[in-house]
BAMISE-822354 format. One record per residue (C-alpha): residue in one letter; x, y, z; residue number from 1. Coordinates in pm, 1 decimal. Layout:
N
{node a, {X, Y, Z}, NUM}
...
//
This chain:
297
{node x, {247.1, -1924.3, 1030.5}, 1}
{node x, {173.4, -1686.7, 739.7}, 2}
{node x, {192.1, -1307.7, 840.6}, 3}
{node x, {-9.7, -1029.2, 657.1}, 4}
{node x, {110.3, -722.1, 630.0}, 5}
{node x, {-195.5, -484.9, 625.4}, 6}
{node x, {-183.1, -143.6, 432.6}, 7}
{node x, {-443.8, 122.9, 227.5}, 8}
{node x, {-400.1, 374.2, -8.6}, 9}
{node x, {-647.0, 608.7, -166.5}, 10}
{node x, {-951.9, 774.9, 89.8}, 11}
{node x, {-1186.9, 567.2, 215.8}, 12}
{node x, {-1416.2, 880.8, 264.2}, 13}
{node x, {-1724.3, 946.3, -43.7}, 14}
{node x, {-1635.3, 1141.5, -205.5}, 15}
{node x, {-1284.9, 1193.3, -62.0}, 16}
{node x, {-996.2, 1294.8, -311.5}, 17}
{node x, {-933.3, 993.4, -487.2}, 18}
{node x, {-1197.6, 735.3, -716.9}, 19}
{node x, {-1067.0, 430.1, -546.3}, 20}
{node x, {-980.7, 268.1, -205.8}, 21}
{node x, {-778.0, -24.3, -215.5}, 22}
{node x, {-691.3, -193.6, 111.1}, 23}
{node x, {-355.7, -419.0, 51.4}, 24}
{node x, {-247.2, -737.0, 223.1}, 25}
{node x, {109.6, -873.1, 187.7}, 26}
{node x, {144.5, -1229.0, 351.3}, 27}
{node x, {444.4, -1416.3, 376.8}, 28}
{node x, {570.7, -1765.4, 597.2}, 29}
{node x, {739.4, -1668.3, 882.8}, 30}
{node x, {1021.5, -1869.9, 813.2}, 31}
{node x, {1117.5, -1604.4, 507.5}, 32}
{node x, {1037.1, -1308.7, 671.8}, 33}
{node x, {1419.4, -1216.8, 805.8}, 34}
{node x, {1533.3, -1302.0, 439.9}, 35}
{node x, {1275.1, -1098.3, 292.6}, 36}
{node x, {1354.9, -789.1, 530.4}, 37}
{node x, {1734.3, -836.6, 433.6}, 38}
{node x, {1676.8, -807.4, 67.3}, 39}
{node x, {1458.3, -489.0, 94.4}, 40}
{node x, {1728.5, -310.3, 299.2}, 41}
{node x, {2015.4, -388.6, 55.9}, 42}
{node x, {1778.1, -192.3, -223.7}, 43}
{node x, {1714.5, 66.5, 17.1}, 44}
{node x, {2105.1, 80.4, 94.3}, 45}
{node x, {2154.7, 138.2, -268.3}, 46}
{node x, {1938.1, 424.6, -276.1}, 47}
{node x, {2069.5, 603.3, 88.0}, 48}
{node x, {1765.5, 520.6, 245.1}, 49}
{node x, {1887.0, 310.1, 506.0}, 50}
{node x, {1631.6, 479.9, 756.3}, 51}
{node x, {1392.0, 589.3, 600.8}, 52}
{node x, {1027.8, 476.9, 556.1}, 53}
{node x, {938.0, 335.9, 198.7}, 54}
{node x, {599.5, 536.6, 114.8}, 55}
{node x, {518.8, 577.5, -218.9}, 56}
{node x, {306.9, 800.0, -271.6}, 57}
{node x, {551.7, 1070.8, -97.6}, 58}
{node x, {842.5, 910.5, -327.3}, 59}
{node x, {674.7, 951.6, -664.4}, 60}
{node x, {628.0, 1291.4, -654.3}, 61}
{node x, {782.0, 1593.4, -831.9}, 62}
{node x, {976.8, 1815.9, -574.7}, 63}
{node x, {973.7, 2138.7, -778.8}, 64}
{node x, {1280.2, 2254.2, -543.0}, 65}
{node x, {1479.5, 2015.5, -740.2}, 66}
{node x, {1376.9, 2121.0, -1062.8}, 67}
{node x, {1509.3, 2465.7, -983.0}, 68}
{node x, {1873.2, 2395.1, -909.3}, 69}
{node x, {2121.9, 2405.1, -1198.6}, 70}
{node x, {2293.8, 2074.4, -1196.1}, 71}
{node x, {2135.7, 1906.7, -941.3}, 72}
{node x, {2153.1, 1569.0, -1141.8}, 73}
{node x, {2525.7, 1587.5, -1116.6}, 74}
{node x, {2557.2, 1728.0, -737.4}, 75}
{node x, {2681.3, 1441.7, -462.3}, 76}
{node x, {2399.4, 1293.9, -253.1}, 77}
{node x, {2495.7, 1544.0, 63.0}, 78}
{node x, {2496.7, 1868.6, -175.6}, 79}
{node x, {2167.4, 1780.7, -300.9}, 80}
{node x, {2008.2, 1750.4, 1.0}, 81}
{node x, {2199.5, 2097.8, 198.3}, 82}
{node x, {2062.7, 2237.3, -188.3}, 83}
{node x, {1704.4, 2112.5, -178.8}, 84}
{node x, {1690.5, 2214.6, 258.8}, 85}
{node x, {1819.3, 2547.8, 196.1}, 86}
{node x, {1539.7, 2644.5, -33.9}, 87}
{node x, {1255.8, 2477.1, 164.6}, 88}
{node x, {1368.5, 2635.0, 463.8}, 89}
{node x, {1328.3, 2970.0, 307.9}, 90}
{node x, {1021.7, 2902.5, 146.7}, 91}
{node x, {888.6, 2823.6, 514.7}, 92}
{node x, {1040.8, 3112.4, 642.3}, 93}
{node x, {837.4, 3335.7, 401.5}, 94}
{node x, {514.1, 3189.3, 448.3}, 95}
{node x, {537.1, 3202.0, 790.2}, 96}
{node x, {483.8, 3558.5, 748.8}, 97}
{node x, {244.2, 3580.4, 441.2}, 98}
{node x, {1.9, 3278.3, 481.8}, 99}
{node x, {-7.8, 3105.3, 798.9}, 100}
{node x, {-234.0, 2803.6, 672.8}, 101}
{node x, {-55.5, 2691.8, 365.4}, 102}
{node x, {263.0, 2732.8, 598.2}, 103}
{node x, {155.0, 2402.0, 821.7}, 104}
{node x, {30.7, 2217.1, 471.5}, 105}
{node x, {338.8, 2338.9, 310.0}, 106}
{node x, {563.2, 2212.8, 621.2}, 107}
{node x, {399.9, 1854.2, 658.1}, 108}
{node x, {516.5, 1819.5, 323.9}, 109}
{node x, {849.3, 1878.9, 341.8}, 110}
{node x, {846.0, 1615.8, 643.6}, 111}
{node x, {696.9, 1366.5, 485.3}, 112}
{node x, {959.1, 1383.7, 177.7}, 113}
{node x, {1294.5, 1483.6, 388.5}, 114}
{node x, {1418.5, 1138.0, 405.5}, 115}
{node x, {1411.3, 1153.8, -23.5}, 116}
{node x, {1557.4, 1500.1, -94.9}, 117}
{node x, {1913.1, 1331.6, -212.3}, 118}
{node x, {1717.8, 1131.7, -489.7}, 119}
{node x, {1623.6, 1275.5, -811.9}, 120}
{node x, {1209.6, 1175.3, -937.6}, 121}
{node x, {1380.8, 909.3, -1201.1}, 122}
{node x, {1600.6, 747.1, -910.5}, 123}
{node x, {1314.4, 744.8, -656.5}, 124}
{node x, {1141.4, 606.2, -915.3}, 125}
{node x, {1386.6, 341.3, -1019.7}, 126}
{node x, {1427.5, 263.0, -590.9}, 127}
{node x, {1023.6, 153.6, -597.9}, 128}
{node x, {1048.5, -10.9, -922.3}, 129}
{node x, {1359.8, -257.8, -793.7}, 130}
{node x, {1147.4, -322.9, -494.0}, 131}
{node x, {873.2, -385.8, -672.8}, 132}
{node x, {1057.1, -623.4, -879.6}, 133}
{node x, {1175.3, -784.7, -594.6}, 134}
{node x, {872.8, -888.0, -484.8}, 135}
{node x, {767.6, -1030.6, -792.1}, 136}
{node x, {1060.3, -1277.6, -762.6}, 137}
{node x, {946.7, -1377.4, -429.4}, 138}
{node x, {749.7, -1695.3, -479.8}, 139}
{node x, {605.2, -1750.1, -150.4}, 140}
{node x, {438.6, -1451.1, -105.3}, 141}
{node x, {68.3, -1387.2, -185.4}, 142}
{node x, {-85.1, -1030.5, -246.2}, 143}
{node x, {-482.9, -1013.3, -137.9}, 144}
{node x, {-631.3, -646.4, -186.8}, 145}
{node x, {-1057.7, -530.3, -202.0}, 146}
{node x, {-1006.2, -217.1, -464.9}, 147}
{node x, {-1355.9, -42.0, -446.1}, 148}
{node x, {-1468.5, 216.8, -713.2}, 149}
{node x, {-1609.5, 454.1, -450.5}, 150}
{node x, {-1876.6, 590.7, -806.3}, 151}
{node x, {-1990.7, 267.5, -782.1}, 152}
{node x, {-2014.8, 180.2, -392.5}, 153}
{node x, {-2409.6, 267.5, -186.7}, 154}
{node x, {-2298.8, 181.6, 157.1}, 155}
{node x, {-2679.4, 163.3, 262.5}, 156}
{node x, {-2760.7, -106.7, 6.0}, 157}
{node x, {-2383.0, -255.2, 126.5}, 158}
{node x, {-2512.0, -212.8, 488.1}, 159}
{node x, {-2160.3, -151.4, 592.5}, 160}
{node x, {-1866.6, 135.6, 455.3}, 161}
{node x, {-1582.5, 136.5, 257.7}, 162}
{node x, {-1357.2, 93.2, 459.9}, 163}
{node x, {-1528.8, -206.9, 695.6}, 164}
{node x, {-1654.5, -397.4, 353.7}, 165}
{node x, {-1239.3, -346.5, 251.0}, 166}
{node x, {-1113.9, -486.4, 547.2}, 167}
{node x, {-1379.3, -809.6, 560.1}, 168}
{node x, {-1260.5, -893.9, 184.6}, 169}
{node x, {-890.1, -899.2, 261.6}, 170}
{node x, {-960.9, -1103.3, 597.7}, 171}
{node x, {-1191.4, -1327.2, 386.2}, 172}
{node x, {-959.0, -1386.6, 141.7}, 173}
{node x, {-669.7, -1420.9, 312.0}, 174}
{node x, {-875.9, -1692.4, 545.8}, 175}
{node x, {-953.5, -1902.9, 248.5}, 176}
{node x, {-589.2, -1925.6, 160.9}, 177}
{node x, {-492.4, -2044.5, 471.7}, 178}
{node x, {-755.1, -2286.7, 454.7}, 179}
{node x, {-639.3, -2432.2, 132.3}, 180}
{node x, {-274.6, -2470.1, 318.6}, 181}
{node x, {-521.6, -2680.8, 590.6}, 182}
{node x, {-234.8, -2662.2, 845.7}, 183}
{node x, {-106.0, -2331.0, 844.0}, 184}
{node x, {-262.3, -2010.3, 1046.7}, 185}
{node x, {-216.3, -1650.5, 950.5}, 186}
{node x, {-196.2, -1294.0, 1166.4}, 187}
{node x, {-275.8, -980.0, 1095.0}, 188}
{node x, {-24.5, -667.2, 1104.2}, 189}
{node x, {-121.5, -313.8, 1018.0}, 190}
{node x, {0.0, 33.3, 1048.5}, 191}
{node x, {-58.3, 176.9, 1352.6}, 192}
{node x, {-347.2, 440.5, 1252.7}, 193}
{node x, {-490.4, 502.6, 1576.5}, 194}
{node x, {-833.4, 508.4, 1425.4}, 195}
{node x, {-772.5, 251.5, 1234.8}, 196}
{node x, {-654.4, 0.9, 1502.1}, 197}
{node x, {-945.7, 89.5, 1650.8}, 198}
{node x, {-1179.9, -4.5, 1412.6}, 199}
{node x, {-1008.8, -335.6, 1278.9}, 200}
{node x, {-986.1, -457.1, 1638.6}, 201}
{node x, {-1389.5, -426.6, 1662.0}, 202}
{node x, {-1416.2, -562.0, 1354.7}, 203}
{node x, {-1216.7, -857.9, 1390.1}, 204}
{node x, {-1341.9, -946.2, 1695.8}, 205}
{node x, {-1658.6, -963.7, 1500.1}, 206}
{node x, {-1530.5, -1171.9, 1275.8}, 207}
{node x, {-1405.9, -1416.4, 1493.9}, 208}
{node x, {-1701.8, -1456.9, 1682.9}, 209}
{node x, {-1944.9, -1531.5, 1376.0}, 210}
{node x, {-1749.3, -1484.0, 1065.3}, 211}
{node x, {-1769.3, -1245.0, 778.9}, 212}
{node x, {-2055.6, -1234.8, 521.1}, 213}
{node x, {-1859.0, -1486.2, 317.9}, 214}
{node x, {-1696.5, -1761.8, 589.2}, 215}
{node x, {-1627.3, -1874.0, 928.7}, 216}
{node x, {-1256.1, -1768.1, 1039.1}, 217}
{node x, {-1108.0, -2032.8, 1185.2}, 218}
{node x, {-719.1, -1968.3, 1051.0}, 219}
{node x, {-669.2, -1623.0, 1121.7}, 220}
{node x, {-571.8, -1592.8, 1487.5}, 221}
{node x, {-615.0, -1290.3, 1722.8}, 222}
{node x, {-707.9, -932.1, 1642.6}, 223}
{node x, {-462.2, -747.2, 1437.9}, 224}
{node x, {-78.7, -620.1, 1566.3}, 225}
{node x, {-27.4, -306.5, 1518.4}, 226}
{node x, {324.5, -199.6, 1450.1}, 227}
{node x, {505.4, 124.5, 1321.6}, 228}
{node x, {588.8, 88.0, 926.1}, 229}
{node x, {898.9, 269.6, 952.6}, 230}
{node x, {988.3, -9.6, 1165.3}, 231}
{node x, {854.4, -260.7, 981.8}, 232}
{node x, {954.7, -306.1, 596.0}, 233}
{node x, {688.1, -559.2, 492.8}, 234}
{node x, {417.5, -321.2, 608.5}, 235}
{node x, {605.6, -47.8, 379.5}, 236}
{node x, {581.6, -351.5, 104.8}, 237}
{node x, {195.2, -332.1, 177.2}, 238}
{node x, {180.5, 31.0, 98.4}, 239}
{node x, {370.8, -15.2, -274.8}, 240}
{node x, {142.3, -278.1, -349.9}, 241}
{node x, {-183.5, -87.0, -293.9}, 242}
{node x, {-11.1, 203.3, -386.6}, 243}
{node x, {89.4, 46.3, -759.4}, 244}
{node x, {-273.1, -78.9, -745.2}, 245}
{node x, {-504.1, 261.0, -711.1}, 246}
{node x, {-264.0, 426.1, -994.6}, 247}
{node x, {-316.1, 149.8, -1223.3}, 248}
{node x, {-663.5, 197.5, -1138.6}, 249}
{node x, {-732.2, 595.7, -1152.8}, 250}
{node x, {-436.9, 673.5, -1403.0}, 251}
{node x, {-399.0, 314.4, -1608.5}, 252}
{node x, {-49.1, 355.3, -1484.3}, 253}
{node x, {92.8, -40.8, -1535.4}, 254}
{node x, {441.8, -63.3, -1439.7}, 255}
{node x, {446.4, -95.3, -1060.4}, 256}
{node x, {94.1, -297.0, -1073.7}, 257}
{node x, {211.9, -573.9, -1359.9}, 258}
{node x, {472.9, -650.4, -1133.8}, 259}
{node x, {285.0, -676.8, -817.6}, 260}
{node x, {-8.4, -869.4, -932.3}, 261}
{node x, {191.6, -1127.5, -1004.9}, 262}
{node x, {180.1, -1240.0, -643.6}, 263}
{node x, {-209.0, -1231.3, -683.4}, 264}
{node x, {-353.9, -1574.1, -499.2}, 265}
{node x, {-493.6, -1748.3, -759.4}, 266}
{node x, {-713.0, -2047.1, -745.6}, 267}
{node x, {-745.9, -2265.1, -1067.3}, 268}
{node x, {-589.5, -2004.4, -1264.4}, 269}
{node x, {-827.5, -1742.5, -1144.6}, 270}
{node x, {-654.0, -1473.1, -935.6}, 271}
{node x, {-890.4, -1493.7, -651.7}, 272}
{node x, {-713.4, -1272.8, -399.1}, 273}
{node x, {-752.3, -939.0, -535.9}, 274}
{node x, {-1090.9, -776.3, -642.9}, 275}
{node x, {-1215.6, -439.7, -845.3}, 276}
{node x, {-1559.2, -378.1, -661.5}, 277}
{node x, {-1741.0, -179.4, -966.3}, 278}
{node x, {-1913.8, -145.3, -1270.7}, 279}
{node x, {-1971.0, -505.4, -1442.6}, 280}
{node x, {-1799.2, -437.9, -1740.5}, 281}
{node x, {-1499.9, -342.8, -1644.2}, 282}
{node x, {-1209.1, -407.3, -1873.2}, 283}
{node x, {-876.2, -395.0, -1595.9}, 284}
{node x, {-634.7, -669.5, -1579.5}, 285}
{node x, {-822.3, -708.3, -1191.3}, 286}
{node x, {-1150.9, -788.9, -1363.9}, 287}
{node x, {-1038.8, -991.3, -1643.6}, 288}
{node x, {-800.0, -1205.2, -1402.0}, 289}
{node x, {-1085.0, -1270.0, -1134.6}, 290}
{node x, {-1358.4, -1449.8, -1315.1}, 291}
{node x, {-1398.8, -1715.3, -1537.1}, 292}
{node x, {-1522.1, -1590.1, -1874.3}, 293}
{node x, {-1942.9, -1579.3, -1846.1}, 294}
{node x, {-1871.9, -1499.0, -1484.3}, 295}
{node x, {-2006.2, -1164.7, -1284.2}, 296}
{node x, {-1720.2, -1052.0, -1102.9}, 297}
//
């Protein structure tokens, strides 16, 4: 049994806030799994982040709070973080009194980066890039992701959204793999978006009664799970990978995605799991890895 661990990053809205959407899947055997889980929470041990929920988008940034205490490089992992709470919980306190909207923005941020506070940006930094590297190493795993160039997407010619023509790739893709194993079966596990789960569950069921656009599905079993990532480290491994993918992208930002793509399926040297949905000349590593030269991606 091959489980794939389901993840997006980037808005699937048009316009939105970002130029891509890339929907990632991580799939690995089920007899690795426990090792694989084991080996991320030693990195995350290394980093004191024992509990906490790898998302890397909230990890990468610049928390100017940092960047304002003398020393803070040098400070013990506890100081930093009473440092870095102290001045966040004034900051709250003030504009709870002097702008009540950019007070609730202002204060889901600071939740969503408390569990990093004790990090400086080049450790947090360093913490994705080990994991990263990591799994690059691991051999059995195989990365699928649909990476759509929302300039370049008309979901009335597509006849279907972002987001649903997304999710049909990675299910296609990761169907055809399984199909090349001929014995093995995969299932689905995703973040549990309530929205989302809704949607994915309709459209699986879709699938599974007639197919996608591309192929029957006659490997991948059931609709998806739905599990919480913080609970669930290969979901959080889902996230890095379309994470690293949308910067490399929107920003040309290679480190994180070089190591990644390495777990591309490929087929006949071609890396077959992972496509750039947009303009046919498109010079990315995506593009030039998918097709055979003379090929329209």
């Amino acid at each position: 049994m091959y489980l794939c661990c389901i993840d997006e990053s980037g808005t699937s809205s048009v316009p939105g806030n970002t130029s891509h959407y890339v929907l990632a899947g991580l799939s690995i055997p089920d007899r690795h799994w426990k090792q694989a889980h084991e080996q991320l929470e030693s990195i995350k041990a290394r980093y004191g982040l024992e509990n906490a929920e790898i998302h890397v988008a909230w990890m990468m940034r610049k928390y100017i709070e940092q960047q304002s205490i003398p020393g803070f490089s040098s400070m013990p992992a506890e100081r930093r973080r009473t440092e870095v709470l102290r001045r966040r919980n004034a900051e709250l306190l003030r504009l709870q009194k002097t702008n009540r909207q950019q007070y609730k923005q202002t204060r889901k941020n600071y939740q969503k980066t408390e569990a990093y506070v004790h990090l400086t940006w080049e450790e947090r930094r360093q913490a994705v890039t080990d994991i990263a590297e990591r799994i690059s190493g691991w051999g059995d795993i195989r990365l699928f992701a649909e990476c759509i160039d929302k300039l370049h997407f008309d979901p009335v010619l597509a006849g279907r959204t972002v987001h649903e023509q997304a999710f049909e790739q990675v299910v296609t893709r990761f169907e055809h793999f399984l199909r090349n194993r001929q014995s093995d079966y995969g299932l689905l596990i995703h973040d549990n978006n309530p929205t989302v789960a809704e949607r994915h569950t309709e459209l699986m069921k879709t699938f599974l009664r007639g197919g996608t656009l591309w192929t029957q599905i006659n490997h991948v079993i059931e609709t998806p799970m739905f599990v919480d990532s913080q609970l669930t480290g290969m979901v959080q491994m889902a996230d890095l990978c379309a994470y690293a993918i949308r910067r490399y992208l929107e920003n040309s930002e290679a480190r994180l995605f070089e190591l990644i793509f390495q777990r591309a399926d490929r087929v006949g040297g071609l890396a077959v799991g992972v496509r750039h949905f947009t303009r046919q000349s498109c010079p990315c590593m995506i593009c030039a890895s998918h097709t055979a030269p003379g090929q329209i991606n």
